[in-house]
Rosetta silent file (secondary structure, phi, psi, omega in degrees, C-alpha in Angstrom):
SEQUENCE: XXXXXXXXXXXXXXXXXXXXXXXXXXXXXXXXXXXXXXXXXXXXXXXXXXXXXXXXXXXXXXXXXXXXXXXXXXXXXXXXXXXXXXXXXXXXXXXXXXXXXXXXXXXXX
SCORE:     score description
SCORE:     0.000 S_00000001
   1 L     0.000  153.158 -175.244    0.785  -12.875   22.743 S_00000001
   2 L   -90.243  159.433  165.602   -0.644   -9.670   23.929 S_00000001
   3 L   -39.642  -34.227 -175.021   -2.339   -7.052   22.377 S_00000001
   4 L  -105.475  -14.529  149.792    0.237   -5.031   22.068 S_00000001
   5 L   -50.585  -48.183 -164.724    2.686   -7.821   20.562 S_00000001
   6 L   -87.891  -17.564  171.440   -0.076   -8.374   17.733 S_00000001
   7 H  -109.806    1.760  144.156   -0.382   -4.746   17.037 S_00000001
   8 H  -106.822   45.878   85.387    3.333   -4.146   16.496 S_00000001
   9 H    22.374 -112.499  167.368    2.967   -7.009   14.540 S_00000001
  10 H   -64.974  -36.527 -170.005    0.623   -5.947   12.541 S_00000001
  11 H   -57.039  -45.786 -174.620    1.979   -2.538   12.581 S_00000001
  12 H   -50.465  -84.984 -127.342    5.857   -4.206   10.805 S_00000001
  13 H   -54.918  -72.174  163.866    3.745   -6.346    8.496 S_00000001
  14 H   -30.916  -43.398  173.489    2.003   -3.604    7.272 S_00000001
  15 H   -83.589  -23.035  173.672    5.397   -1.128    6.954 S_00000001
  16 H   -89.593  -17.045 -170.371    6.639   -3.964    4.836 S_00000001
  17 H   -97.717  -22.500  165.259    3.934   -4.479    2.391 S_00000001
  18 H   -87.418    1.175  160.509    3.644   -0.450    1.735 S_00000001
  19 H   -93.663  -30.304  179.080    7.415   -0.560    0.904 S_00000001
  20 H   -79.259  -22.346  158.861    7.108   -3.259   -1.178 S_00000001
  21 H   -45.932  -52.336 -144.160    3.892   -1.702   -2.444 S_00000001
  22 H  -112.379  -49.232  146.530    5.324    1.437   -3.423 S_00000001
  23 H   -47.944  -34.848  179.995    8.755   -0.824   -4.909 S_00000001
  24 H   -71.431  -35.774 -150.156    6.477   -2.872   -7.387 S_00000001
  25 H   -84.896  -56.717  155.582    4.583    0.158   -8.571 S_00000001
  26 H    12.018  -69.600 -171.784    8.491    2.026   -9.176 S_00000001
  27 H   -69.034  -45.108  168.243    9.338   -1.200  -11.172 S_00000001
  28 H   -37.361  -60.926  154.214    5.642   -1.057  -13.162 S_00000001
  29 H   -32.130  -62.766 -167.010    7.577    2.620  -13.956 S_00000001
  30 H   -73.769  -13.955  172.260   10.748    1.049  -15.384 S_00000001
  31 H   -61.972  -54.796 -153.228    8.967   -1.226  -17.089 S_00000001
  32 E  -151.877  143.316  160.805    6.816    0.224  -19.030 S_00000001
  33 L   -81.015  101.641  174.340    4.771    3.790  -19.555 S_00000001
  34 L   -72.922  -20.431  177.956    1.155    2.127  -18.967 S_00000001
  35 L  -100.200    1.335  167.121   -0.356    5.629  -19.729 S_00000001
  36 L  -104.785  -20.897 -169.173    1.140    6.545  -23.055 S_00000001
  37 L    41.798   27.896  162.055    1.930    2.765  -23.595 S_00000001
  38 L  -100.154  -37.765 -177.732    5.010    3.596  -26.157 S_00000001
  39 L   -69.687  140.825  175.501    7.661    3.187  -23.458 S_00000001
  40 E    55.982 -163.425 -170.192    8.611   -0.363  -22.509 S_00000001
  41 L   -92.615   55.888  174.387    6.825   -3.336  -21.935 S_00000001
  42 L     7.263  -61.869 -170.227    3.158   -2.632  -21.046 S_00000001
  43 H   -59.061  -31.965  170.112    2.485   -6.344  -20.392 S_00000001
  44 H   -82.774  -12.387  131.359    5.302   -5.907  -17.662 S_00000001
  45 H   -64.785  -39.695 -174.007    4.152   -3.014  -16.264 S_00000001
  46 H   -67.699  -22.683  176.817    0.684   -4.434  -15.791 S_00000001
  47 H   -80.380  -23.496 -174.123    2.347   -7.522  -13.873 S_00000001
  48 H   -91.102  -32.992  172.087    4.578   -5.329  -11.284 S_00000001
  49 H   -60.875  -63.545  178.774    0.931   -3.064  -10.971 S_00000001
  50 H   -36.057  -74.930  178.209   -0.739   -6.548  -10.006 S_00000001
  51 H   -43.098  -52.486  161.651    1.868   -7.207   -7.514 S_00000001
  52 H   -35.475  -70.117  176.958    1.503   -3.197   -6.037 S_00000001
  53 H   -39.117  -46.659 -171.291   -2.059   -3.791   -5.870 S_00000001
  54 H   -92.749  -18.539  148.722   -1.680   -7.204   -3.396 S_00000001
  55 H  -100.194    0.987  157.752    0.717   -5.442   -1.017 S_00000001
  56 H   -98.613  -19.615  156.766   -1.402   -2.421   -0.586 S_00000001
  57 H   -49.641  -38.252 -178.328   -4.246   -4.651    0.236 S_00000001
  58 H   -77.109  -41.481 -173.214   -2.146   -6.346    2.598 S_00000001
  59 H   -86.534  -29.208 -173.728   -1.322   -2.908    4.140 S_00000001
  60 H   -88.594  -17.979  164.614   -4.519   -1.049    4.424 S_00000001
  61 H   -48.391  -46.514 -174.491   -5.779   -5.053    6.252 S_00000001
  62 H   -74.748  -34.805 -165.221   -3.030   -4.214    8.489 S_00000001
  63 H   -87.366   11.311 -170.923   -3.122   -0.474    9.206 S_00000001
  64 H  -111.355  -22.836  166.843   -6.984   -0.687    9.350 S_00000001
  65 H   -61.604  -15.871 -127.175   -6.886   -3.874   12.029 S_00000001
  66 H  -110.433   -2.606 -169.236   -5.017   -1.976   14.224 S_00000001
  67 H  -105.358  -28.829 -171.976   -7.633    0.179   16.154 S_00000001
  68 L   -57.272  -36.616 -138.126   -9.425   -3.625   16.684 S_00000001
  69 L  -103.012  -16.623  179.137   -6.410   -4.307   19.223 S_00000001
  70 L   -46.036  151.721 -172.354   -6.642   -0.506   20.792 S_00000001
  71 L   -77.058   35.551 -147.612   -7.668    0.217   24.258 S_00000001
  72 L   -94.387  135.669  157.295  -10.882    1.834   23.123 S_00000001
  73 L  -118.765  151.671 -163.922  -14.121    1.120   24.683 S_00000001
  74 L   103.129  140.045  160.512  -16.984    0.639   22.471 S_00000001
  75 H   -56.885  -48.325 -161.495  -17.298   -0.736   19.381 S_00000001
  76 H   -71.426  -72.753 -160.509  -18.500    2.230   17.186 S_00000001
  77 H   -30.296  -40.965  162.853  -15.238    4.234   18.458 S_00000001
  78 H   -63.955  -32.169  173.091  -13.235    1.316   17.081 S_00000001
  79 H   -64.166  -59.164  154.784  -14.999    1.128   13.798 S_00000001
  80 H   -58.441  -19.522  162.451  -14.534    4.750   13.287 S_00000001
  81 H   -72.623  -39.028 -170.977  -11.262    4.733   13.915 S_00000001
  82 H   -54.537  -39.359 -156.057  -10.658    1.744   11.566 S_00000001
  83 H   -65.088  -24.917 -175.607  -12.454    3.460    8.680 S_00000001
  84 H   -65.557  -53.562  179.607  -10.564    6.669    9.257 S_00000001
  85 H   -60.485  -84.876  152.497   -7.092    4.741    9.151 S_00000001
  86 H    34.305  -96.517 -152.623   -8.750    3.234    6.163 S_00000001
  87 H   -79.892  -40.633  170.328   -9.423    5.824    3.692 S_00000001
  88 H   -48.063  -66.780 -161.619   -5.992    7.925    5.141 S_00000001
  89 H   -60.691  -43.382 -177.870   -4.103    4.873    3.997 S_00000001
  90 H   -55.193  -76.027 -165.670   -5.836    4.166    0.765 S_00000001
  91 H   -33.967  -54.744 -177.297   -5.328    8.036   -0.452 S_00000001
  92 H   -45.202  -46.769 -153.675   -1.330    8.016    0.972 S_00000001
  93 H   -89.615  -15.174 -170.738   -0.862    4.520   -0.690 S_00000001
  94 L  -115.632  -97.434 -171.862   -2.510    5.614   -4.534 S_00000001
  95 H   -11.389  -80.181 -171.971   -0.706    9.281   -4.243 S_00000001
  96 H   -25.864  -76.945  177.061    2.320    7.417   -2.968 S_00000001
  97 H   -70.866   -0.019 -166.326    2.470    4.873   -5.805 S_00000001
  98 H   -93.550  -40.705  176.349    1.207    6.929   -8.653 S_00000001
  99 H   -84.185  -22.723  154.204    4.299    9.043   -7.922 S_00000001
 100 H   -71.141  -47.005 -172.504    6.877    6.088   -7.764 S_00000001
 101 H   -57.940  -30.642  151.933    5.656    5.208  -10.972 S_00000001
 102 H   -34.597  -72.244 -158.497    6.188    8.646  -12.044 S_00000001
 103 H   -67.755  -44.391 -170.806    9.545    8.434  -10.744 S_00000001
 104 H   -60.318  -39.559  179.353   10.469    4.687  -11.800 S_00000001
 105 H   -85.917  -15.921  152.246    9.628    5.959  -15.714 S_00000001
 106 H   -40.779  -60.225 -143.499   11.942    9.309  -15.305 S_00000001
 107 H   -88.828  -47.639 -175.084   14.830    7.551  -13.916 S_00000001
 108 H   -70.101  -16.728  161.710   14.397    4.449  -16.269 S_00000001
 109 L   -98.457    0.000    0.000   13.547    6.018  -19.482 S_00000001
Protein backbone atom coordinates (compact mmCIF):
# COMPACT_ATOMS: atom_id res chain seq x y z
CA UNK A 1 0.00 0.00 0.00
CA UNK A 2 1.24 3.44 -0.62
CA UNK A 3 1.68 6.25 1.39
CA UNK A 4 -1.09 7.80 0.52
CA UNK A 5 -3.44 4.59 1.00
CA UNK A 6 -2.05 4.42 4.73
CA UNK A 7 -2.66 8.02 5.35
CA UNK A 8 -6.31 7.97 4.28
CA UNK A 9 -6.32 5.15 6.33
CA UNK A 10 -5.22 6.53 9.07
CA UNK A 11 -6.98 9.66 8.34
CA UNK A 12 -10.91 7.31 8.42
CA UNK A 13 -9.62 5.48 11.48
CA UNK A 14 -9.02 8.43 13.20
CA UNK A 15 -12.60 10.29 11.99
CA UNK A 16 -14.12 7.22 13.52
CA UNK A 17 -12.62 7.09 16.88
CA UNK A 18 -13.30 11.09 17.44
CA UNK A 19 -17.01 10.32 16.64
CA UNK A 20 -17.14 7.65 18.77
CA UNK A 21 -15.05 9.68 21.19
CA UNK A 22 -17.25 12.50 21.36
CA UNK A 23 -20.56 9.65 21.39
CA UNK A 24 -19.21 7.93 24.67
CA UNK A 25 -18.50 11.20 26.40
CA UNK A 26 -22.56 12.36 25.26
CA UNK A 27 -23.61 8.98 26.86
CA UNK A 28 -21.15 9.68 30.19
CA UNK A 29 -23.82 12.95 29.97
CA UNK A 30 -26.99 10.82 30.02
CA UNK A 31 -25.72 8.83 32.40
CA UNK A 32 -24.84 10.55 35.00
CA UNK A 33 -23.81 14.39 36.17
CA UNK A 34 -20.06 13.38 37.20
CA UNK A 35 -19.60 17.06 38.37
CA UNK A 36 -22.47 17.60 40.75
CA UNK A 37 -22.77 13.73 41.06
CA UNK A 38 -26.73 13.95 42.09
CA UNK A 39 -27.92 13.19 38.56
CA UNK A 40 -27.78 9.56 37.45
CA UNK A 41 -25.46 6.95 37.78
CA UNK A 42 -21.92 8.29 38.46
CA UNK A 43 -20.43 4.76 38.29
CA UNK A 44 -21.90 4.81 34.62
CA UNK A 45 -20.77 7.90 33.71
CA UNK A 46 -17.24 7.09 34.77
CA UNK A 47 -17.42 3.84 32.46
CA UNK A 48 -18.71 5.71 29.10
CA UNK A 49 -15.69 8.56 30.22
CA UNK A 50 -13.22 5.44 30.17
CA UNK A 51 -14.42 4.43 26.86
CA UNK A 52 -14.14 8.49 25.50
CA UNK A 53 -10.79 8.51 26.84
CA UNK A 54 -9.54 5.16 24.58
CA UNK A 55 -10.99 6.57 21.35
CA UNK A 56 -9.42 9.92 21.71
CA UNK A 57 -6.16 8.22 22.22
CA UNK A 58 -6.78 6.28 19.28
CA UNK A 59 -7.45 9.58 17.40
CA UNK A 60 -4.78 11.95 18.38
CA UNK A 61 -2.24 8.28 17.40
CA UNK A 62 -3.91 8.71 14.20
CA UNK A 63 -4.15 12.44 13.43
CA UNK A 64 -0.60 12.88 14.90
CA UNK A 65 0.95 9.81 12.55
CA UNK A 66 -0.13 11.44 9.71
CA UNK A 67 2.65 14.06 8.94
CA UNK A 68 5.10 10.63 9.35
CA UNK A 69 3.57 9.54 5.83
CA UNK A 70 3.79 13.37 4.34
CA UNK A 71 6.02 14.37 1.58
CA UNK A 72 8.16 16.46 3.87
CA UNK A 73 11.83 16.35 3.82
CA UNK A 74 13.56 16.28 7.03
CA UNK A 75 12.79 14.88 10.03
CA UNK A 76 12.47 17.94 12.40
CA UNK A 77 9.74 19.41 9.82
CA UNK A 78 7.86 16.15 10.36
CA UNK A 79 8.11 16.16 14.09
CA UNK A 80 6.89 19.63 14.21
CA UNK A 81 4.22 19.08 12.29
CA UNK A 82 3.20 15.96 14.30
CA UNK A 83 3.33 17.86 17.60
CA UNK A 84 1.35 20.73 16.16
CA UNK A 85 -1.49 18.24 14.91
CA UNK A 86 -0.99 16.94 18.37
CA UNK A 87 -1.83 19.52 20.79
CA UNK A 88 -4.66 21.06 17.97
CA UNK A 89 -6.31 17.70 18.36
CA UNK A 90 -5.98 17.19 22.04
CA UNK A 91 -7.58 20.88 22.78
CA UNK A 92 -10.57 20.24 19.84
CA UNK A 93 -11.09 16.66 21.30
CA UNK A 94 -11.39 17.89 25.44
CA UNK A 95 -13.49 21.21 24.28
CA UNK A 96 -15.37 18.91 21.94
CA UNK A 97 -16.25 16.29 24.57
CA UNK A 98 -16.64 18.43 27.60
CA UNK A 99 -19.45 20.02 25.57
CA UNK A 100 -21.21 16.68 24.48
CA UNK A 101 -21.29 15.92 27.94
CA UNK A 102 -22.78 19.18 28.56
CA UNK A 103 -25.22 18.45 26.00
CA UNK A 104 -25.86 14.57 26.73
CA UNK A 105 -26.94 15.84 30.59
CA UNK A 106 -29.39 18.77 29.12
CA UNK A 107 -31.11 16.59 26.74
CA UNK A 108 -31.18 13.53 29.19
CA UNK A 109 -32.01 15.12 32.40
Amino acid sequence: MSNRGWAISLLGVGIFASAASLYFAYQAGCAGDLKGGTLGDPQQALHYEGLSTGSMLLTLFCFAALPILAPFKGTAKRALASTAIFLIALVVLILGGIQAEITGVQQCF
